[in-house]
N, C-alpha and C positions, 0 to 999 in steps of 0.2 A: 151396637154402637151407641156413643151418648152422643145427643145433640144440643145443638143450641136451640133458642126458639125459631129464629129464621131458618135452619137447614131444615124445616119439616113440611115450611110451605110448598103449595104446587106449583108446577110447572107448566105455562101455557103456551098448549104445543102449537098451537093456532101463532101464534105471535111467535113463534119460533121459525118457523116456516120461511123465511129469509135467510135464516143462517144457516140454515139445512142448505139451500140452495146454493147459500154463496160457499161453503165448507166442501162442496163437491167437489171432488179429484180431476172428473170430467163434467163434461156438456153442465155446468154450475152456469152461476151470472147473480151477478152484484145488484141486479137494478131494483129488482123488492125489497133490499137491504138498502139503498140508497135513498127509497121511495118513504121509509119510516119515518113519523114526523119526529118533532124535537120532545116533545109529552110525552110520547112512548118509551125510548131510549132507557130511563131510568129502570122503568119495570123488564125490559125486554133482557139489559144488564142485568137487574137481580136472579134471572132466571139463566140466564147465558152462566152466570157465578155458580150458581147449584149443580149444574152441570156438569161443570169442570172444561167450559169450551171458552170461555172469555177470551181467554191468554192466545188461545189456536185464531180466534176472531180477528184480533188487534194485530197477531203476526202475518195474516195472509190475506187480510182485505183491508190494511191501516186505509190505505187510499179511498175508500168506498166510505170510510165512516167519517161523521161532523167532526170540528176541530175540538169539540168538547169531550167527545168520545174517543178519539184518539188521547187526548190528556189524560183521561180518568185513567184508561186501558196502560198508559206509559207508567204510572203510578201504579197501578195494579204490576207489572211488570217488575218494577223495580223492589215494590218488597217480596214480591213471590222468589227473586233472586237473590234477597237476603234469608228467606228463608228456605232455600236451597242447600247455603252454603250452612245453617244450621242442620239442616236434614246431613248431610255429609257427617257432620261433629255427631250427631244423634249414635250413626252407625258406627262410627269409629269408637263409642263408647261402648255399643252394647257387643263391636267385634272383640274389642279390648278383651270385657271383662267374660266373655264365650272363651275366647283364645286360652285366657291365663287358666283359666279353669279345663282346657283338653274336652272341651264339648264342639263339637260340631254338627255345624249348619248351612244353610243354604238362605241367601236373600230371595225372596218372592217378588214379583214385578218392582213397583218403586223406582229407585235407582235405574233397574239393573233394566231400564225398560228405551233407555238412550244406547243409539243412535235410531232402532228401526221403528221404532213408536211416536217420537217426537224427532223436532229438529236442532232440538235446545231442551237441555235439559233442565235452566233456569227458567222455562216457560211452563214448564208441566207442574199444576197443582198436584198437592201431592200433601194427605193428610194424616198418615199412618205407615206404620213401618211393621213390613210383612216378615217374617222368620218360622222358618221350617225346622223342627229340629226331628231328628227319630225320638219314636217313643221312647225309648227305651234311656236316652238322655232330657227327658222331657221336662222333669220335674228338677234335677241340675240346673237344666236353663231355667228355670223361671226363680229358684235360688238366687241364681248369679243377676238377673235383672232387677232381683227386688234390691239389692246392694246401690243399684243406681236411683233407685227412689221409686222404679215402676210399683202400681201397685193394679189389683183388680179395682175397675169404677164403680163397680157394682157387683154384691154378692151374690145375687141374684140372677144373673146376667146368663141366661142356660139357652140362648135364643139360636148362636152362632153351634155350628155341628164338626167344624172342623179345625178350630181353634182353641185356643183357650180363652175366658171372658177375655174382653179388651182391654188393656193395663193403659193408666195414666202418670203423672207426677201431679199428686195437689200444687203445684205453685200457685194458686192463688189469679192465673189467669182468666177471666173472664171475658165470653163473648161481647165484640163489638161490631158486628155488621158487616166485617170485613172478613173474606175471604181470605184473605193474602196479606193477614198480619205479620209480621216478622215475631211476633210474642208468643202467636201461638205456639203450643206444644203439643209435639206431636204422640200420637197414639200407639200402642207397639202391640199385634197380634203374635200371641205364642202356637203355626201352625203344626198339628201333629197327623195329619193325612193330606191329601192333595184331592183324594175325592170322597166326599161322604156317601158309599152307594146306602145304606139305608134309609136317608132322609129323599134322598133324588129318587131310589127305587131301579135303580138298574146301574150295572158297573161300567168302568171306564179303564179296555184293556191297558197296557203295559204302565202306567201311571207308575207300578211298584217301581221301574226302573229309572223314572226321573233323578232318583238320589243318586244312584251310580254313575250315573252319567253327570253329574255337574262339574262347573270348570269353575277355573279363579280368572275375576274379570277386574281391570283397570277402573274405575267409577271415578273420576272425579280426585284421583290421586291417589285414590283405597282400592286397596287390593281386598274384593269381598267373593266369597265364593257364591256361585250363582246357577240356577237351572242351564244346561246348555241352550243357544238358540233356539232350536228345532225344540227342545221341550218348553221355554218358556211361551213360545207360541203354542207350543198344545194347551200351555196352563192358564196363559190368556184368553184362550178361548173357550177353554173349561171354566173360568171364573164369569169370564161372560155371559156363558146360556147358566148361568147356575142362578145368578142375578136376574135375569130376562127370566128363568121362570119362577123365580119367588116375588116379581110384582114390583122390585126397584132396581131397574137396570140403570146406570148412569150415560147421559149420550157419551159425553165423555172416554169412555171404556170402547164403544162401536166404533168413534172417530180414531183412535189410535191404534185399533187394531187395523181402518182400513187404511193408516199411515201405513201401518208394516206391509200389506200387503201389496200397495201402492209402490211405496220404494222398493220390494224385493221380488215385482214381476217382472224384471227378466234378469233374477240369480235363478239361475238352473242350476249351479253348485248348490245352493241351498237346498233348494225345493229337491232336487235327488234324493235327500235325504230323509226328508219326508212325507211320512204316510196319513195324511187326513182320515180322522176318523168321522163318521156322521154328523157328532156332536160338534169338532170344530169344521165341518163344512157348514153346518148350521149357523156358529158364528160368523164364517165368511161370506156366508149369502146376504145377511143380515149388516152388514159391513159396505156391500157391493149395494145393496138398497137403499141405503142411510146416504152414502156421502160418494157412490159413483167413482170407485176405486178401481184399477185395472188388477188383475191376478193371473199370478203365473198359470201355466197352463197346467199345472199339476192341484192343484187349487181349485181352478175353474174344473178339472173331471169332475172332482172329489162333490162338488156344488151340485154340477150334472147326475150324478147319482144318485142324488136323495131322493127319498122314496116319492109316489104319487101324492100319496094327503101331508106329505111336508113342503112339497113344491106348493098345493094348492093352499097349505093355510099359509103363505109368502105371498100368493096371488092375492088374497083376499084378505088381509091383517098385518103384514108389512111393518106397517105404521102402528098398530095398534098400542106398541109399549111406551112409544111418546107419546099415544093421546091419553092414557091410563089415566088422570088426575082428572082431565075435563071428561072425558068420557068413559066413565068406570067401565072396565074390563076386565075380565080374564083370561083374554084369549089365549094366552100362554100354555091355559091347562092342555087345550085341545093338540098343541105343541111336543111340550111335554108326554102325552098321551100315547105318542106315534114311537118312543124310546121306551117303553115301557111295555113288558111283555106278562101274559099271564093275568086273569081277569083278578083274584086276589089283589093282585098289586094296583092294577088300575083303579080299582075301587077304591083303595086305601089312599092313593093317591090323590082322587077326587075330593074325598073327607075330608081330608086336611087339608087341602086348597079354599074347598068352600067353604068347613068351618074346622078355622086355626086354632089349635088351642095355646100352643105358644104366639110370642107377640115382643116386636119391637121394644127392647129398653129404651125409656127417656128419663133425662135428666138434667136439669137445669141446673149450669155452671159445677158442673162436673169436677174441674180441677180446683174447688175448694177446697183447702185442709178442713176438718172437724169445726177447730176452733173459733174460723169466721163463716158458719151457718148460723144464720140467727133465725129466730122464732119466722119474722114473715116472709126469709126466706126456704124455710121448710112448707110452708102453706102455699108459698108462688110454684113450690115443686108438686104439691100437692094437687094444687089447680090443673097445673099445665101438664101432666102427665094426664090426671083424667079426662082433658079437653082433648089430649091425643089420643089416648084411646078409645072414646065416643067417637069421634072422627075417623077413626082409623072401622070401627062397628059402622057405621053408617057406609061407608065407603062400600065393606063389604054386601051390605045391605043390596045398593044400588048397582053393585056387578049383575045378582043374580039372573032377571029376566034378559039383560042384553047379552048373559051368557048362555044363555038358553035359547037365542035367536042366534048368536051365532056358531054356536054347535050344528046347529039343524041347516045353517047357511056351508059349513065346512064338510057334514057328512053328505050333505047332497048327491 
């Protein structure tokens, strides 16, 4: 993914810690969120913004926040719902030109993520547009998208396993600080699997049947074809631990899923339907410890069942993926570890957790055309890409010993 220079800063989970509390489904409370002086507010927002929880903030504890913060959050609302009604036009183009051309596809979470993830679909940030297409139409789709001006942002871009690089339009847009510009433009992922088992290292049964099973769903006035229910919550929560163990999970991502689970504990219609697998009771657990969500009782088995060393690394690392930034970790691997069968694989596992040789694309101001890169702004890319990858070296650096104490704390 290319970023701006603000989206790569950390997150401080310490100063978060109020809105974990107040975001809670159950036994939550406002009064540490209340407690935050007026000095803090700015930095706590830019990290609320990174997130993707601001929006979830302002809509369910407006009353708990200063009248300053209620305004900013009102403004942040208003253009995230202009650029909603852009995100709608985005898909109606790229359904358009899929359509005329007899290619079919499936929309991936985004959109298609209202009513059981959100309660407002003009509330939910939302940066990139997902698209599945089968192989075997794969290379048509990205034809028919380059006619809309997408293109790859980078030629180089071999990081992502399950997509195609991440396509842009050069307009010319550049980062301004703002989360919730109505200018920004958004990003279009061409997906051609639903699970990469050789980079994860273990598979994810019936996955192949998602396509078969999709429906055509009302969005927003667009009739777009989409994962049924019951699969797009397997795919949410497949995209979840896939995130959670590659080291940047979004809280964002945990809060909406424990939306869904929250409103759909008590559809027993639903939940009949389906069959949790490890990996998304992994999600849900992880869901139920974040933000204190109720789950259907089919749900809650499925949680009940994880094994001993996945219960105990929840017991003892919970929190671990929001403190990552302040306190480097990898607790993940030891996660990850317990899905993963056969000492081959675990080994190889390990190696490339602890030393990556692929790495994060970055790219400053990305949606330039060619012809307005000028000379210092090739050397500001050249800076800041090497200041994130040192950073991102160090980082890795500083995991080791505390993962090494907590391996030896988890195999106990």
């Amino acid at each position: 993914m290319f970023y701006a220079a603000s989206w790569t800063a950390g997150v401080d989970a310490m100063r978060l810690l109020p809105v974990f509390r107040a975001l809670r489904f159950h036994k939550g409370s406002t009064a540490e969120l209340e407690a935050v002086q007026a000095s803090e507010w700015p930095q706590l927002l830019r990290s609320t913004d990174r997130e993707g929880i601001t929006l979830a903030l302002g809509a369910r504890c407006r009353g708990s926040l200063p009248r300053q913060v209620q305004a900013r959050i009102d403004r942040n609302m208003v253009n995230n719902a202009k650029r909603h009604v852009r995100l709608i036009e985005a898909h109606r183009e790229i359904a358009f030109v899929l359509e005329r051309r007899g290619i079919e596809f499936a929309v991936l979470k985004g959109l298609s993520q209202w009513p059981y993830y959100t309660e407002n679909p003009q509330q939910r940030p939302q940066y990139d547009i997902d698209i599945y297409c089968p192989r075997q139409s794969l290379h048509a789709a990205l034809a028919a998208v380059r006619t809309l001006g997408y293109e790859a942002w980078h030629d180089r871009d071999s990081h992502a396993a399950d997509h195609l690089p991440v396509m842009i339009r050069k307009t010319g847009w550049t980062w301004r600080d703002d989360y919730y510009d109505p200018d920004m433009p958004p990003a279009l992922e061409l997906h051609f699997r639903f699970w990469d088992q050789d980079t994860e290292r273990f598979d994810v049964a019936d996955v192949g049947q998602f396509w078969k099973r999709r429906v055509v769903r009302n969005v927003g006035g667009l009739l777009l074809p989409t994962l049924s229910l019951t699969d797009g919550l397997s795919y949410s929560a497949m995209h979840l631990v896939r995130h959670l163990f590659r080291g940047n999970l979004r809280i964002q991502h945990v809060y909406e899923l424990a939306h869904f689970l929250e409103r759909s504990a008590s559809d027993d219609a639903l939940w009949s339907a389906c069959h949790p697998m490890p990996l998304e009771a992994i999600a849900f657990r992880l869901a139920r410890e974040w933000f204190g969500c109720q789950m259907n009782p089919a749900a809650s088995d499925a949680v009940a069942q994880l094994s001993p060393l996945i219960k105990r690394w929840f017991d003892l690392f919970a929190f671990s993926p929001a403190t990552a930034i302040d306190q480097p970790n990898k607790n993940e691997l030891w996660l990850h570890l317990c899905l993963v069968s056969g000492t081959r694989q675990r080994c190889g596992l390990a190696r490339s957790r602890l030393f990556p040789v692929q790495r994060t694309r970055v790219l400053l101001d990305a949606h330039l055309p060619p012809a307005q890169i000028s000379l210092p702004l090739r050397l500001r890319r050249i800076f800041y890409e090497g200041r994130f990858i040192a950073g991102r070296a160090v980082h890795h650096l500083r995991t080791m010993i505390p993962m090494v104490i907590s391996g030896l704390r988890w195999w106990r």
